[in-house]
LUMZA-562979 format. One line per field, with one value per residue (C-alpha): residue in three letters; x, y, z. Coordinates in steps of 0.2 Angstrom, whole numbers, plus 2048, in hexadecimal, padded with zeros to 3 digits. Example, Ala and Ser with C-alpha at 12.3 -4.5 7.8 and 13.67 -1.06 7.14 Angstrom:
2
residuo = c(ala / ser)
u = c(83E / 844)
v = c(7EA / 7FB)
w = c(827 / 824)
This chain:
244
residuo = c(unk / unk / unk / unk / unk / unk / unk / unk / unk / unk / unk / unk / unk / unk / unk / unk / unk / unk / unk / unk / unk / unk / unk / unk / unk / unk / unk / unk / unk / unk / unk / unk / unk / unk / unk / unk / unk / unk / unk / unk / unk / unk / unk / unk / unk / unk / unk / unk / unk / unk / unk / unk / unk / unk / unk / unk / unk / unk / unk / unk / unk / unk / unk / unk / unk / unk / unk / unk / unk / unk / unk / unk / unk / unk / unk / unk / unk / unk / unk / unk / unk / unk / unk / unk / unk / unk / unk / unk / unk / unk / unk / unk / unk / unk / unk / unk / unk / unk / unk / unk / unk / unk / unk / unk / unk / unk / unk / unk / unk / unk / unk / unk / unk / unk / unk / unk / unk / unk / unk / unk / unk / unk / unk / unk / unk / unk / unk / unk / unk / unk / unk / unk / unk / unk / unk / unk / unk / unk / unk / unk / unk / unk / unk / unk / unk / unk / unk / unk / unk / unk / unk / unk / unk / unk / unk / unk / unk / unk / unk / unk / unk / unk / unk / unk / unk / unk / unk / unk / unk / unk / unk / unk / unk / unk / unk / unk / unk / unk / unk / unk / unk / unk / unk / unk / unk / unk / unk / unk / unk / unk / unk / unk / unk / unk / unk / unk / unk / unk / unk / unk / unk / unk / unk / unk / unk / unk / unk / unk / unk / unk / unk / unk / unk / unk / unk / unk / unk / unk / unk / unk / unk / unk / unk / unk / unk / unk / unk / unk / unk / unk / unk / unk / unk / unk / unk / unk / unk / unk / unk / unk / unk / unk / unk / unk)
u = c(800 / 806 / 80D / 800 / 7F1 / 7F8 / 7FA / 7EB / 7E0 / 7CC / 7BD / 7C0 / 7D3 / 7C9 / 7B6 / 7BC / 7C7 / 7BA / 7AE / 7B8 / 7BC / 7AA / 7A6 / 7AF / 7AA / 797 / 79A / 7A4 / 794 / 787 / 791 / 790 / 77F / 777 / 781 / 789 / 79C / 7A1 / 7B3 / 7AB / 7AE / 7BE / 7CD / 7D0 / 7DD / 7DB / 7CB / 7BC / 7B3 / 7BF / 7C3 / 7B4 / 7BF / 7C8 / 7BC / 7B4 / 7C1 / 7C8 / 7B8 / 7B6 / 7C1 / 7C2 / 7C1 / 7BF / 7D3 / 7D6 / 7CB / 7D2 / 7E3 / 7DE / 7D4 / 7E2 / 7EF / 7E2 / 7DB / 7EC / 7F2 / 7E4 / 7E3 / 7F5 / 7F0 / 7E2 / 7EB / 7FE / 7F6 / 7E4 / 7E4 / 7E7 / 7E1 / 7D1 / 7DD / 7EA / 7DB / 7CD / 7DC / 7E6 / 7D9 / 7D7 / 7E9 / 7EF / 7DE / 7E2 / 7F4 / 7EF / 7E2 / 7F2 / 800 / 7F5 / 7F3 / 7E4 / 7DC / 7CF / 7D8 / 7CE / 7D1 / 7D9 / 7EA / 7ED / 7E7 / 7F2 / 802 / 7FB / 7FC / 80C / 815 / 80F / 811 / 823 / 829 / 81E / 828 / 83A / 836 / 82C / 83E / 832 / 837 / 826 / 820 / 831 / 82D / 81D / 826 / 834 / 824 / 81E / 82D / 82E / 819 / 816 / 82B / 828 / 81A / 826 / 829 / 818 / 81A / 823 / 81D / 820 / 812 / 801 / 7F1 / 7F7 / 7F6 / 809 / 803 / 7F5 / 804 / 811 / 802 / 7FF / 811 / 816 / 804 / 80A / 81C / 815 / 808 / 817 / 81E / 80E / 807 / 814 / 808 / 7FF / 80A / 814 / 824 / 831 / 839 / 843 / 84D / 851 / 865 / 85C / 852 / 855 / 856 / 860 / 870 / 87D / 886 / 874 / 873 / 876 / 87C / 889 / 890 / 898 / 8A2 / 8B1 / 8B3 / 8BA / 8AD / 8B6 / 8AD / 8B1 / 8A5 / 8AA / 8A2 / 8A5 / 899 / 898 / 88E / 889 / 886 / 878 / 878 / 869 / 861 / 85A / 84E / 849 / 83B / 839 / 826 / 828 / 81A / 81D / 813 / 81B / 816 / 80F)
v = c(800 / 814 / 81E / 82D / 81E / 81B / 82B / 832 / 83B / 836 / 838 / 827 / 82C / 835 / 831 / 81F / 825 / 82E / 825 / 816 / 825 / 82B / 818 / 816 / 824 / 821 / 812 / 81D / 828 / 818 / 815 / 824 / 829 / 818 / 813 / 803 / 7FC / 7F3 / 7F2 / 7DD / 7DA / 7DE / 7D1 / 7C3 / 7B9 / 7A6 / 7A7 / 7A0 / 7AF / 7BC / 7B7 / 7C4 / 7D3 / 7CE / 7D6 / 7E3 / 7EC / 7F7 / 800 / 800 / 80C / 80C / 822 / 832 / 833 / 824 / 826 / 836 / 832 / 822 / 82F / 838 / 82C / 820 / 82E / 833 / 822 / 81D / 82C / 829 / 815 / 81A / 826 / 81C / 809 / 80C / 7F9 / 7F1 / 7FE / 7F4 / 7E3 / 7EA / 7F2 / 7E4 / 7D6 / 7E4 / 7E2 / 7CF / 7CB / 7D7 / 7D3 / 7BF / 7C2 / 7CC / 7BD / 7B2 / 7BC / 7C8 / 7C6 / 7C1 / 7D4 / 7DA / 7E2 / 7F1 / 800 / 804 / 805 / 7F6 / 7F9 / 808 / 800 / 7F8 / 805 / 80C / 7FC / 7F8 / 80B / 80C / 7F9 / 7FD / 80A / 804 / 7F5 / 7FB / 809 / 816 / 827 / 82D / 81E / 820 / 830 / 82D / 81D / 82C / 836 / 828 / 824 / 837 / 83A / 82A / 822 / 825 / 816 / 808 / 80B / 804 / 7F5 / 7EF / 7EC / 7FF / 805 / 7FE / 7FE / 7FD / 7F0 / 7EC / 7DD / 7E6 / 7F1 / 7E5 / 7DA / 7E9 / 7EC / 7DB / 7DA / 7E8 / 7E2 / 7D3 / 7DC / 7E6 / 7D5 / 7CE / 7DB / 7DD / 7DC / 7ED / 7F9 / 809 / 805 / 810 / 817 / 809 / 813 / 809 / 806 / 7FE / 7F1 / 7DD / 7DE / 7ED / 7E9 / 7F6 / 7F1 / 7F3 / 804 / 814 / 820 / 814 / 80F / 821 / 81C / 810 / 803 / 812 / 820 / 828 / 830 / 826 / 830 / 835 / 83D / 83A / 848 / 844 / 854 / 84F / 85F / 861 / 86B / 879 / 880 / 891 / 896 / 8A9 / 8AE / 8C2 / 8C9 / 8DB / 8E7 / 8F5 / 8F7 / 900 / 911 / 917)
w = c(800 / 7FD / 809 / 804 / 804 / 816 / 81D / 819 / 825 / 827 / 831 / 83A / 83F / 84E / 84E / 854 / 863 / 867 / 867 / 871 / 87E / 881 / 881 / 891 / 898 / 895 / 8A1 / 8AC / 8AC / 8AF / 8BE / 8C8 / 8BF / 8C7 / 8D4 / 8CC / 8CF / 8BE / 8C6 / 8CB / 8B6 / 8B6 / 8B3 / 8C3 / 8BD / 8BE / 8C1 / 8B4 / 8B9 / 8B6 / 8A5 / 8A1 / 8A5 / 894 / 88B / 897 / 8A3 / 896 / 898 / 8AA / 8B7 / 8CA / 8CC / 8C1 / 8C3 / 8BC / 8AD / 8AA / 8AA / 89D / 890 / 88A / 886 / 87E / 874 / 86C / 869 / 861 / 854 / 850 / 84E / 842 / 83B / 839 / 838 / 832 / 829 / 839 / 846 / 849 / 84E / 859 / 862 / 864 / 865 / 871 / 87C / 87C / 87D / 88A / 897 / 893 / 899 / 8A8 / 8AB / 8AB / 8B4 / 8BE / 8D0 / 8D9 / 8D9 / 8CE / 8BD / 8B5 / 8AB / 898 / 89D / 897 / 885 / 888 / 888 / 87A / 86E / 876 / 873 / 864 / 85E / 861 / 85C / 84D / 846 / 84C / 843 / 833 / 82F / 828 / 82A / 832 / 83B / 845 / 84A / 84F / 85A / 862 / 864 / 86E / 87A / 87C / 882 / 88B / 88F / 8A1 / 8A1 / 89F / 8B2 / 8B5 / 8AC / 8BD / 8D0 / 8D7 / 8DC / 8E6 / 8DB / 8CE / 8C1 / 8BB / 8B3 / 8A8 / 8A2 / 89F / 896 / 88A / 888 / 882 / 877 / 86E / 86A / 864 / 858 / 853 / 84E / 846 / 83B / 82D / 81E / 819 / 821 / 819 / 813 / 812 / 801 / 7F7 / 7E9 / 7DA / 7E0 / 7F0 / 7E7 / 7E7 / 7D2 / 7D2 / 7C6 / 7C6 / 7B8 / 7AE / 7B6 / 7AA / 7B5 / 7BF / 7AF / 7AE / 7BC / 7C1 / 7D0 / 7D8 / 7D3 / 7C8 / 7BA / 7A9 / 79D / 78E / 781 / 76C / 765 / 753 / 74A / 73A / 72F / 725 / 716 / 717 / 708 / 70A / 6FD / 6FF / 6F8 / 6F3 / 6F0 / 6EA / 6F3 / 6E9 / 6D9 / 6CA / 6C6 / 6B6)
């Protein structure tokens, strides 16, 4: 696929973020507006039961702080996924969220696991492997733009701090390095000039062939002019009549 096809700016690049953001909110709101605790859904590892967290503690978040502290990050990344990797901005996210909650669900401990953190590191992971991996000039900008934003949450990935879920992070961080690793096919692909190409043959090459093994130039020029007689007729009208 072109560059220009890839890169290309649409509605969807931020009407889906969107809506994924006011999505979870909405529940946030259902919550306080009628007194429910979703936080019971979320993932409890080794159990049957919490297996159902998988799919539904993306959506669900303990307090207004940690809601807010999700939306921004999750808003951003996933404009630059649909922007960067619109053919497969729909996988990383629907199999982000199932990969990274079943690897909470198996490494997790025994505490209820809730909140889109997880599908966060998701997109950071996969954003900066992405671009390292794919060598094309944008995409490891985007991936440097990445490490520079959000760098500082690789700290989180680890056992630092009570209440939060390390293993929801970590889970999201290696689900995206394997995406990265997964979905080569439909991707920007950097430049390849014509020298950089696998049937490129220099000796078949016409500009190369003015130099020597050691870049010296070899070219030399036998102009052979041909001259052509020219015939010039010239033709006289005579625009002054004779006088009587």
């Amino acid at each position: 696929m072109k560059t220009q096809e890839h890169f290309k700016f649409s509605t969807g690049v931020i009407a889906y973020p969107v809506f994924f953001v006011l999505a979870i909110w909405f529940v946030f709101w259902f919550e306080v507006r009628f007194g429910y605790n979703f936080s019971k859904y979320g993932v409890y590892p080794q159990t049957f039961k919490g297996l159902r967290g998988v799919f539904l503690s993306p959506f669900i978040h303990g307090d207004i702080q940690h809601i807010y502290h999700n939306t921004a990050p999750l808003f951003v990344l996933s404009v630059a996924l649909f922007y960067f990797y619109r053919p497969i901005a729909w996988k990383v996210l629907f199999l982000g969220i199932l990969l990274s909650g079943f690897l909470t669900w198996c490494i997790g401990r025994s505490s209820l696991h809730i909140g889109a953190s997880g599908l966060i590191y998701v997109l950071v992971s996969f954003t900066f492997f992405k671009g390292v991996f794919a060598k094309h000039y944008r995409l490891i900008a985007l991936s440097l733009l990445v490490v520079f934003l959000y760098g500082s949450m690789i700290w989180y990935t680890l056992p630092l701090e009570q209440g939060i879920s390390w293993e929801g992070h970590l889970s999201g961080l290696i689900s995206g390095l394997l995406f990265a690793l997964i979905f080569r096919q439909e991707i920007a692909k950097p430049k390849k000039y014509i020298w950089e190409q696998e049937n490129f043959n220099e000796d078949d090459d016409p500009f190369l062939k003015h130099f020597d093994e050691n870049g010296n130039f070899i070219e030399t020029v036998e102009a052979e002019v041909e001259a052509e007689q020219l015939h010039v007729n010239y033709i006289y009208k005579d625009t002054i009549e004779d006088k009587e």
